[in-house]
N, C-alpha and C positions, 0 to 999 in steps of 0.2 A: 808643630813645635815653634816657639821663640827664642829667641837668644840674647841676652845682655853682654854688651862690649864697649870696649875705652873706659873700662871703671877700674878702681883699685877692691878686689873682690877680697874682703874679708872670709877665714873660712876660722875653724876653731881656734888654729895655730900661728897663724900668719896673712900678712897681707898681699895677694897675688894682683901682679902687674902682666899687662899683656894676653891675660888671660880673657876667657868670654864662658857664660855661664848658659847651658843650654836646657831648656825646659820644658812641660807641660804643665801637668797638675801637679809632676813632683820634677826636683831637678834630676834631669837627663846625664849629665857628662858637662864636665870642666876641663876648656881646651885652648889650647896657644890660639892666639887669636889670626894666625895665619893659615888655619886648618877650619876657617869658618867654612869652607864650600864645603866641609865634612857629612853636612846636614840641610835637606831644606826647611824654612823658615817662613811663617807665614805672617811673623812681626819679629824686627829688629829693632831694640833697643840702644838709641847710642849713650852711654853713662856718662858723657861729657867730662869724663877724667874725675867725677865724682865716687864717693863709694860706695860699693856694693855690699849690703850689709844685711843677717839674718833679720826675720821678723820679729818685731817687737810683741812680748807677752805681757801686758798689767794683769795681775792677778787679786788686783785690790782696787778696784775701781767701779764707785756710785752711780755715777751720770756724767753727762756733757751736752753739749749744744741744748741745753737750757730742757734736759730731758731726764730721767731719776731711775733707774730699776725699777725703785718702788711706785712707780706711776702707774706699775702691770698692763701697760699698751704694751702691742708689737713693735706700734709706730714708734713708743719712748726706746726701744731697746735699737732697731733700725736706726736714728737719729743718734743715738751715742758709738752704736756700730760705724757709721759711714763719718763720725767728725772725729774718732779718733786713730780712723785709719789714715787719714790726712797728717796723721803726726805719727804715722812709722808703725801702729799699733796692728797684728796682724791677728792674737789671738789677746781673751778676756776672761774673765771671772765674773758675771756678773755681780754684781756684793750686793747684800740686803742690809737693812740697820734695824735697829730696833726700834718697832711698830708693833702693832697690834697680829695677834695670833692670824687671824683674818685677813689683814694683809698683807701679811708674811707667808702665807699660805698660796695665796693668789701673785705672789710676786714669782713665786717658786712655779707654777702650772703657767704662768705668762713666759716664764726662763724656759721652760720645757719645750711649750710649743715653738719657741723662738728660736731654738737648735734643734730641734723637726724640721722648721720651717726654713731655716737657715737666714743668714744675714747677706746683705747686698755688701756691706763692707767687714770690719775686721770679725771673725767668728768667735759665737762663744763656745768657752770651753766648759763650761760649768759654771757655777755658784762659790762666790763666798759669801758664809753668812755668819758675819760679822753683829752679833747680838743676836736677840734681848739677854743671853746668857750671862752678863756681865758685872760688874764694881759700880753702885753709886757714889761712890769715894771715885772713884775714874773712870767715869760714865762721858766725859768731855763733851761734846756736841748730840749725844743719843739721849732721847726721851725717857728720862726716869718713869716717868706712868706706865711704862710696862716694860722694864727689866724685870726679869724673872728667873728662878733657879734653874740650871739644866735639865734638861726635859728631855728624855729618849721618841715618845711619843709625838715631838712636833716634828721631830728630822725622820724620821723609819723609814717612812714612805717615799722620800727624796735621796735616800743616800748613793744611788748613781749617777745623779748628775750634781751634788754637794761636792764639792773636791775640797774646802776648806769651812770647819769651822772657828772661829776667834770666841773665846772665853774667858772667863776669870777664874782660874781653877779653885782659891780658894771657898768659891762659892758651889761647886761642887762636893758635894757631902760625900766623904770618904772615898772619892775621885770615882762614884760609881758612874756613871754617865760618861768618864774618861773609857773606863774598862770597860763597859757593851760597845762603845763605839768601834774601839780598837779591836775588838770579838767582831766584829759583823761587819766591817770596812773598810777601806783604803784611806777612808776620810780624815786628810792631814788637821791635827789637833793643836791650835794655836794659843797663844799666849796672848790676853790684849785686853786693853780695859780693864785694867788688873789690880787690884791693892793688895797684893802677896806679899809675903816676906822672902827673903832670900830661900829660908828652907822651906818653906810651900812649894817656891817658884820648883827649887829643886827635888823634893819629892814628886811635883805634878810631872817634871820630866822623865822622870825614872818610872811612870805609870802610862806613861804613852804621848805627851808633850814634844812635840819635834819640830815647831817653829815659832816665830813671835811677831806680834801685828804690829806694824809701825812702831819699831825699835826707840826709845827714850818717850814716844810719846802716850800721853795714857797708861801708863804701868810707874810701881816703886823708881826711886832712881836709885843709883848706886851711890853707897857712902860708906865711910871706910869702917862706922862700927855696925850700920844695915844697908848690906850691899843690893837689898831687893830685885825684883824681876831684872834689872838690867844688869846688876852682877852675880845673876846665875845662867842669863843669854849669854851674857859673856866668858864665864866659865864655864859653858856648856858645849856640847857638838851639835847644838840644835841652830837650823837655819832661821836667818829674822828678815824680814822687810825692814828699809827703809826709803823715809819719803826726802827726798835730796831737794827741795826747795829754798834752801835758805832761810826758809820760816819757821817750820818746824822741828827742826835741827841746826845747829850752829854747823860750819863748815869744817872748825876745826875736828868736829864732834864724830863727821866721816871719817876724817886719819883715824881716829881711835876706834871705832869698831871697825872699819878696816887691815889694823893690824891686828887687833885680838884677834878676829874672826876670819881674816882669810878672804880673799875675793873670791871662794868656793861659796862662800854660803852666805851672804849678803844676796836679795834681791831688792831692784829698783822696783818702785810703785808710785800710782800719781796720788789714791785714795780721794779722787778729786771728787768732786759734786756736781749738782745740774751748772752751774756755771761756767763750768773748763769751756774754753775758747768761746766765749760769751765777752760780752762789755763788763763792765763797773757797775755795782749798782745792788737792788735790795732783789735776794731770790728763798726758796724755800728749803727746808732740809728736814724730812722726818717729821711736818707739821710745825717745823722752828724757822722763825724768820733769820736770816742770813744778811749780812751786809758782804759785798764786795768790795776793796778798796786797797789797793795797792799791791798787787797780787796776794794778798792775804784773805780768805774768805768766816769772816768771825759771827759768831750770834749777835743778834741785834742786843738780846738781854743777857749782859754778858761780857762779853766780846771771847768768849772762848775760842780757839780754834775750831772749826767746822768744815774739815775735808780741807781739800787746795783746789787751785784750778792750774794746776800743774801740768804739763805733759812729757810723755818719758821720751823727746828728744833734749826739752831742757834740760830734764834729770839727770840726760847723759853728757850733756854740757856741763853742769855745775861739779861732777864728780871728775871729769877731765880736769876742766878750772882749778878744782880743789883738793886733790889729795895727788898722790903721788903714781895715782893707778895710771898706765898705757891708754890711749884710745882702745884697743883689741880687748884690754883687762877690764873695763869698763862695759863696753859693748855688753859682755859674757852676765853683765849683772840685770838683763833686760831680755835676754833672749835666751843662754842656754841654761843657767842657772832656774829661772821659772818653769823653764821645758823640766827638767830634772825635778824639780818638786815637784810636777804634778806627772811621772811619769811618764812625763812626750819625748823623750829626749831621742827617743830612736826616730822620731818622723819628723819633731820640730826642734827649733833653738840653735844650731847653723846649719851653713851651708854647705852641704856635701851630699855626695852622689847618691840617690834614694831615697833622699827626704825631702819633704812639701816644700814645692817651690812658696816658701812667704821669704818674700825680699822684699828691704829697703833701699833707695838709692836717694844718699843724703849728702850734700856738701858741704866744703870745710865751715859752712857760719852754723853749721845742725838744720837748716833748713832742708825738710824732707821734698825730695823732687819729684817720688815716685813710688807709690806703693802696691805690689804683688802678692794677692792672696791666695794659694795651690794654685798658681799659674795664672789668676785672671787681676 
């Protein structure tokens, strides 16, 4: 067993002081830290007064260290696994975009084997796949040459390890592809890339609809005589991502769906590209050129938005920085909030006794010191 101690140990409810956190693959027992000769220990962790904080879930994230999902190597998925465990990240989504049936297909059997095979850093938990199902009207950075209508037949075969797909519902004819999905899966039904109207948005909800891909970007916006996809996320009980960057949402624009909606159903995402923790400079996205440039990552043709090179310790910075949420309220939008959309919430999302030792230990600048995945 291990032990972490001298940290202030975040758990769902509260920040515990004095406390020490003792482990394996899943956490052991949470004990005064004067009761440490309780157990022996064959690594002591000291938290240097730092905090101790659940593992981080992105459930919407491309690439990183200059490597793509869609690149279908082990090696690309390895490479985004171990650079963004370095940023607190313990569990992922691998996310697809819209490409070619073909290699979408091979992205999906590279995902497969790569959670067979398992990751040396943060694990995947499945797929989101994010396109080609989508809105040429708010296609944003995905390859128009092959959006296509919803298709039952390209997902069937992948629907256990699929946990998210992002769609444009009005581009589903008579929401059938909405209703077999929701008949034969667990597979959360997303909102994204969308030119809906308000009442689209809102009938596709009432049909099986239960979350929304990166909240104001790529979907209708709200206005007060067509309130579109984002004022029916917002008069809905459906859960949405947002990407807290400062780029692609105004800051002021997190207080307001944070009050609408609750810091229950808000989850943080980086939705970042091969870029994330990369330099500056020109990289690739979906066969589209990419500029880097100011923490902004735009098409060369263009300049649309294309992914972020975000990470969800900043994410959890800029919502601290900027709205009026707690550290602890904030935390919950990165860890147990994503654990609960995808069903993990009994073994991941915090920390308490019986579930998977993924711990952070990050200090007051967000700089992560130390990252813990089921104990290693």
């Amino acid at each position: 067993m291990k032990v972490i101690f001298n940290g202030k140990i975040m758990t769902e409810n509260e920040i515990l002081e004095n406390k020490a956190i003792v482990f394996d693959e899943k956490i052991v027992d949470i004990i005064d830290e004067k009761e440490l000769g309780k157990y022996e220990y064959e690594e002591k962790i000291d938290a240097k007064g730092n905090y101790v904080l659940p593992g981080f879930i992105d459930i919407h994230i491309h690439g990183a260290g200059g490597k793509d999902v869609m690149d279908g190597s082990i090696e690309a998925l390895e490479t985004i696994s171990k650079t963004i465990a370095a940023k607190g990240v313990t569990g992922f989504l691998a996310t697809t975009m819209t490409m070619g049936k073909e290699d979408i297909l091979k992205a999906f059997d590279n995902v497969k084997e790569g959670m067979k095979k398992g990751m040396s850093g943060a694990k995947i938990l499945g797929i989101h796949m994010e396109g080609p199902f989508i809105s040429k009207e708010k296609m944003g950075a995905q390859n128009p040459k092959y959006i296509m209508k919803p298709d039952y037949e390209l997902v069937k075969n992948y629907l256990d390890i699929i946990k998210i797909i992002t769609l444009a519902p009005e581009e589903d004819e008579n929401y059938k592809f909405i209703e077999k999905i929701k008949s034969n899966s667990d597979v959360v039904l997303s909102m994204g890339h969308t030119s809906a109207s308000y009442e689209q948005a809102i009938e596709a909800i009432n049909k099986g609809i239960t979350h929304a891909t990166h909240t104001f970007n790529a979907m209708t916006s709200l206005n007060h005589r067509s309130p579109g996809v984002v004022g029916a996320v917002m008069n809905s009980d459906i859960t949405c991502e947002l990407i807290a960057d400062c780029i692609h949402v105004h800051p002021g624009a997190f207080n307001v769906l944070l009050k609408v909606k609750g810091n229950d159903k808000v989850v943080l995402i980086t939705d970042s590209m091969r870029a994330g923790c990369m330099m500056e400079g020109l990289y690739e996205l979906g066969g589209q050129e990419v500029i880097v440039k100011d923490g902004a990552a735009r098409l060369k043709d263009g300049g649309s938005l294309a992914g972020s090179v975000l990470t969800l310790n900043i994410a959890l910075k800029n919502i601290v920085e900027n709205t009026n949420q707690d550290f602890p309220q904030a935390v919950k939008m990165l860890s147990l909030n994503p654990a609960k959309l995808l069903e993990l919430e009994k073994s991941k999302g915090s920390l308490a006794i019986g579930k998977d030792a993924d711990i952070v230990i990050m200090d007051t600048e967000y700089n992560v010191e130390k990252t813990i995945i089921e104990g290693k």
